[in-house]
C-alpha positions as CSV (number, residue, x, y, z in Angstrom):
1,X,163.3,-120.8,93.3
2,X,166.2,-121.0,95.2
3,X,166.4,-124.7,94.6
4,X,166.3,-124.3,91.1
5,X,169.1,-122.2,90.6
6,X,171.6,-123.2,87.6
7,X,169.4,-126.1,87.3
8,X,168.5,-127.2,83.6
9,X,165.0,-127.0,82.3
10,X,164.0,-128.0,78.6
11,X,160.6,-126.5,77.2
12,X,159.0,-127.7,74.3
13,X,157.0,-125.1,71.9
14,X,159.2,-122.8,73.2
15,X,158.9,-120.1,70.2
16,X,155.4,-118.6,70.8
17,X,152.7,-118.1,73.5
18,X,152.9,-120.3,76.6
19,X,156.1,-121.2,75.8
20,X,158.0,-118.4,75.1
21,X,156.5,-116.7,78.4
22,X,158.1,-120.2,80.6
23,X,161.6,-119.8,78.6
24,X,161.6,-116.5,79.8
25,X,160.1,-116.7,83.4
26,X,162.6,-119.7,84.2
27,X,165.5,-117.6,83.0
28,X,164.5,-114.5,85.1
29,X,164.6,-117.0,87.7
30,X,168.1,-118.4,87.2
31,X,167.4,-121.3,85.7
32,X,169.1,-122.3,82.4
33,X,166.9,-123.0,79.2
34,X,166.6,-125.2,76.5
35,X,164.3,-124.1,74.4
36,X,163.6,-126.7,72.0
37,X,161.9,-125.5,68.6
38,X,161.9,-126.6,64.9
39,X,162.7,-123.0,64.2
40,X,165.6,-121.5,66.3
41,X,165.3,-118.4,64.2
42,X,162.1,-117.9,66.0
43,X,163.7,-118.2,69.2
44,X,166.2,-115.9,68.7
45,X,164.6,-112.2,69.5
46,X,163.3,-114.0,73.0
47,X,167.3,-115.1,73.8
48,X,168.6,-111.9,72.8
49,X,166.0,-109.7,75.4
50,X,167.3,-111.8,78.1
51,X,171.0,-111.1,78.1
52,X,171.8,-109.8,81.9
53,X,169.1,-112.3,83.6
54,X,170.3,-114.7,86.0
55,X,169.8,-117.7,83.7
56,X,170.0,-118.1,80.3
57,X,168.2,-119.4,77.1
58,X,169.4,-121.5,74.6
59,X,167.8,-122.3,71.4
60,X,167.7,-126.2,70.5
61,X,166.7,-127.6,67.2
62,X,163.9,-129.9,68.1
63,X,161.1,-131.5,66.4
64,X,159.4,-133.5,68.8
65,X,157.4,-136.1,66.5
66,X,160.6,-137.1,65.5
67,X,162.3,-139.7,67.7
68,X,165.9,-139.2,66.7
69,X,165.5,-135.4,66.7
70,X,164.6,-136.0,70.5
71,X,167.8,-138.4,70.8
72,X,169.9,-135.8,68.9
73,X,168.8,-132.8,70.8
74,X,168.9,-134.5,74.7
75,X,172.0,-135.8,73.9
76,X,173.4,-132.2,72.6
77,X,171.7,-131.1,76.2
78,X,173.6,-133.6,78.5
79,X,177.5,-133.4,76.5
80,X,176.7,-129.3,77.1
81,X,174.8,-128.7,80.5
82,X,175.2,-132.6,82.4
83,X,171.5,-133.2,81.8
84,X,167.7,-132.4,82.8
85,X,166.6,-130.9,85.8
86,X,162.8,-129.6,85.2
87,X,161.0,-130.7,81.5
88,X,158.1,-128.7,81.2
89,X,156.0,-130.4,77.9
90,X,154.2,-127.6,76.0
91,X,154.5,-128.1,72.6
92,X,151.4,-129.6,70.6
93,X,149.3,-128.8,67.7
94,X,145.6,-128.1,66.3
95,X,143.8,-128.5,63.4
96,X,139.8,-127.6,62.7
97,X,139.5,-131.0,60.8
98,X,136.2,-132.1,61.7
99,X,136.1,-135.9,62.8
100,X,133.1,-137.1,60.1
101,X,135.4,-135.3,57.3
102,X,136.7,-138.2,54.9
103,X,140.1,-136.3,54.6
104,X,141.1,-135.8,58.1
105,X,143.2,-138.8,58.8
106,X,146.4,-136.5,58.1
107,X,145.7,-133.8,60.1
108,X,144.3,-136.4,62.9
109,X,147.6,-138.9,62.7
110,X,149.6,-135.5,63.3
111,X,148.0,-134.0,65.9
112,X,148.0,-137.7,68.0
113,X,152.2,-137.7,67.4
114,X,153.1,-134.4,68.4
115,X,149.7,-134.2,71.7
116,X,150.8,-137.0,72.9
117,X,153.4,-139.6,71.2
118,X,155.9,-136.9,71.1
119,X,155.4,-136.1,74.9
120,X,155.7,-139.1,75.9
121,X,159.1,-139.8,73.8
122,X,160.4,-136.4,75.5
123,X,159.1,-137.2,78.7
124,X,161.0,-140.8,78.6
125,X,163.8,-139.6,77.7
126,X,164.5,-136.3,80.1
127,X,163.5,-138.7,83.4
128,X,166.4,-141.4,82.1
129,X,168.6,-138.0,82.5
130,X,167.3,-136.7,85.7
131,X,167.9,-140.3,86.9
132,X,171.5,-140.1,86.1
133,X,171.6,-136.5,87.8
134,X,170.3,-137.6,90.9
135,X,168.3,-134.7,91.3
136,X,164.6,-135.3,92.3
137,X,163.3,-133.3,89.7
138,X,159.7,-132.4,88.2
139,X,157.6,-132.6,84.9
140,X,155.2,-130.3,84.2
141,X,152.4,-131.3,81.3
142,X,150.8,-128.0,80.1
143,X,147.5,-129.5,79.6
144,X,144.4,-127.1,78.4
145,X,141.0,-126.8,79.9
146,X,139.5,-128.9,76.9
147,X,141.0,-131.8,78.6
148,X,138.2,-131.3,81.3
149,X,135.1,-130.6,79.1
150,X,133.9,-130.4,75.7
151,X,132.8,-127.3,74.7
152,X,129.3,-126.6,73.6
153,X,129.3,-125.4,69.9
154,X,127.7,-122.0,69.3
155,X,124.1,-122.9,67.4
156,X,124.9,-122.5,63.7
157,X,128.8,-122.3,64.2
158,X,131.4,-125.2,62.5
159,X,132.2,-127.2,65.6
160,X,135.8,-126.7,66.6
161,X,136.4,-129.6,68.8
162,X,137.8,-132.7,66.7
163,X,140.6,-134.4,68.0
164,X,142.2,-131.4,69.8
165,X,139.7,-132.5,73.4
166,X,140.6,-135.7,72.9
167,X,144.2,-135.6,72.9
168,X,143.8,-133.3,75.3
169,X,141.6,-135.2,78.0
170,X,144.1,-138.3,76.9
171,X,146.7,-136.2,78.4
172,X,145.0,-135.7,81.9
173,X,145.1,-139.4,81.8
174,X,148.7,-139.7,80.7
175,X,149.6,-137.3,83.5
176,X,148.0,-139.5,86.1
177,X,150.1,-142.9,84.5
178,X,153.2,-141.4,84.7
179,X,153.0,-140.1,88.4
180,X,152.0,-143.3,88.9
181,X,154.8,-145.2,87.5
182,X,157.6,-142.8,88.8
183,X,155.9,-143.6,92.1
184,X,156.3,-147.3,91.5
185,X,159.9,-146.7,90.6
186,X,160.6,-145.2,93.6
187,X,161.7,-141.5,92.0
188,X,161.5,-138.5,93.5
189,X,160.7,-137.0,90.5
190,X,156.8,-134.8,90.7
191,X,154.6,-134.9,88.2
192,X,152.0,-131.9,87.8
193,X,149.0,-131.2,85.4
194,X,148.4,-127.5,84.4
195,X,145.3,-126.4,82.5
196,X,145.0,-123.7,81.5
197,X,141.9,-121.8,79.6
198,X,142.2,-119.6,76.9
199,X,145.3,-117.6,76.4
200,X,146.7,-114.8,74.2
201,X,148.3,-115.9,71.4
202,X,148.9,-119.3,71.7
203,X,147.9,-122.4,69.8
204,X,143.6,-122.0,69.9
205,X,143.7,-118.1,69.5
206,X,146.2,-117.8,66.9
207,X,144.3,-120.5,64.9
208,X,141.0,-120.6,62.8
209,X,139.3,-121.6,66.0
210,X,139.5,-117.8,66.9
211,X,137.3,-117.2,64.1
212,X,134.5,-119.0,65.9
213,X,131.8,-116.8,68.0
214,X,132.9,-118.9,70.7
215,X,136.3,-118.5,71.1
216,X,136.5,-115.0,69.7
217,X,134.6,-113.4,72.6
218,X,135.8,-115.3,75.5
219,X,138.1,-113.6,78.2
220,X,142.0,-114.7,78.3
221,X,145.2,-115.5,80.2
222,X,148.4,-114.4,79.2
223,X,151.5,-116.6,79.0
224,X,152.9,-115.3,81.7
225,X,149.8,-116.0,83.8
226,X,150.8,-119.7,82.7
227,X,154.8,-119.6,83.6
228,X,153.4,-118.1,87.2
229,X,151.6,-121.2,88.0
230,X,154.8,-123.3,86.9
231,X,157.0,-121.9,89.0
232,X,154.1,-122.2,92.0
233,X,153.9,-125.8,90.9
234,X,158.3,-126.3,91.6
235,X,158.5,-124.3,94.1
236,X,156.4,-126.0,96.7
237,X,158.8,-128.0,99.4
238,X,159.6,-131.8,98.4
239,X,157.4,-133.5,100.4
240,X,154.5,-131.6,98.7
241,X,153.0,-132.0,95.4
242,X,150.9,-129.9,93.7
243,X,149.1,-132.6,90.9
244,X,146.4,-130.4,89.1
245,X,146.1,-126.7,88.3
246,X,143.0,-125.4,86.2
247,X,144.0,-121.8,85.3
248,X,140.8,-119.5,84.3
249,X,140.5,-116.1,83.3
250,X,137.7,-114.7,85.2
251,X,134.6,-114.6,83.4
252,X,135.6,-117.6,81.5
253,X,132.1,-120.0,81.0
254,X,133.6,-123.1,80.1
């Protein structure tokens, strides 16, 4: 991690679960944080248990669904650090809203901005920064195994699918495109995919979804399993990049 040193990475979501366990794993590392959340009260405990590490944590006000809070908080990141180094896209949402339901197109609409729409604003924006850095520097999609397979509902059980696979297998795809166009643009910049299975207290275990035989038996990661596989994703030399990681729990059936 050498390389990454004093560098600047942002992390979306970066109040619970996956993300807080990044936030913190970067900082041990010496990287400097920007966590963006809509909540920086939420951030705040995670900040204040990393005083001493080599890097630090800071809490940005971020709602990534919203264009101009992307604008607002980048451009609060580049006046205060120079720019971004490392944007590691975590943040999404789920909902249980069943696609036949008549009253769903809320809850779909929402989950479609923040899965996707509001990656992609995030991810546009932190690569015109890295660009201006001149630093060849990476984007790391935390993806989920559900955008590899369906699961197979438990006979009798409400089926807790919906739109979150979707988004989710759109994303694998979105991953590819943009490695593709930095390629064509010449960039240096690496583009990785990690999914990973079920994990402890983020977005599909803290839900209703954990209420479903399914889910509520099956073995789990931890965040930090997660923010491990990051930092083998940046840390491999330049000329090598590591595209995909699927990231199991042993015992995992899906």
């Amino acid at each position: 991690m050498e390389r990454w040193a004093g560098r600047v990475a942002v992390v979306t979501g970066a109040s619970s679960g996956i993300g807080s366990a990044i936030c913190a794993e970067l900082v041990k590392h010496g990287m400097i944080v920007c966590g963006l959340t809509r909540r920086k009260d939420k951030l705040e405990p995670l900040r204040l248990s990393l005083f001493g590490a080599e890097g630090q944590l800071n809490a940005v006000d971020c709602d990534i669904t919203n264009e101009d809070s992307v604008k607002r908080a980048y451009q609060w990141i580049e006046k205060t650090l120079g720019g971004i180094d490392l944007l590691i896209n975590n943040a999404g949402v789920v909902s249980q809203c069943m696609l036949l339901d008549d009253n769903n197109i809320r809850d779909l609409r929402s989950m479609l901005e923040a899965n996707l729409i509001g990656l992609c604003i995030c991810t546009r924006d932190a690569i015109k920064l890295m660009r201006q850095r001149g630093f060849d520097g990476h984007v790391v999609n935390i993806n989920s195994i559900f955008g590899h397979k369906v699961n197979t509902c438990v006979p009798g059980s409400k089926p807790i699918n919906g739109m979150y696979p979707a988004c989710k297998f759109a994303l694998t795809a979105l991953t590819e495109c943009l490695r593709q166009e930095v390629s064509y643009i010449e960039m240096g910049i690496k583009v990785t995919n990690i999914s990973p299975g079920l994990v402890e207290n983020d977005i599909l275990t803290t839900h209703e979804g954990d209420n479903n035989e399914l889910v509520k038996y099956m073995p789990r990661l931890k965040g930090e399993d997660v923010a491990k596989a990051v930092v083998f994703a940046i840390t491999t030399p330049q000329h090598v990049l590591i595209q995909d990681i699927i990231l199991k729990p042993m015992g995992e059936f899906l």
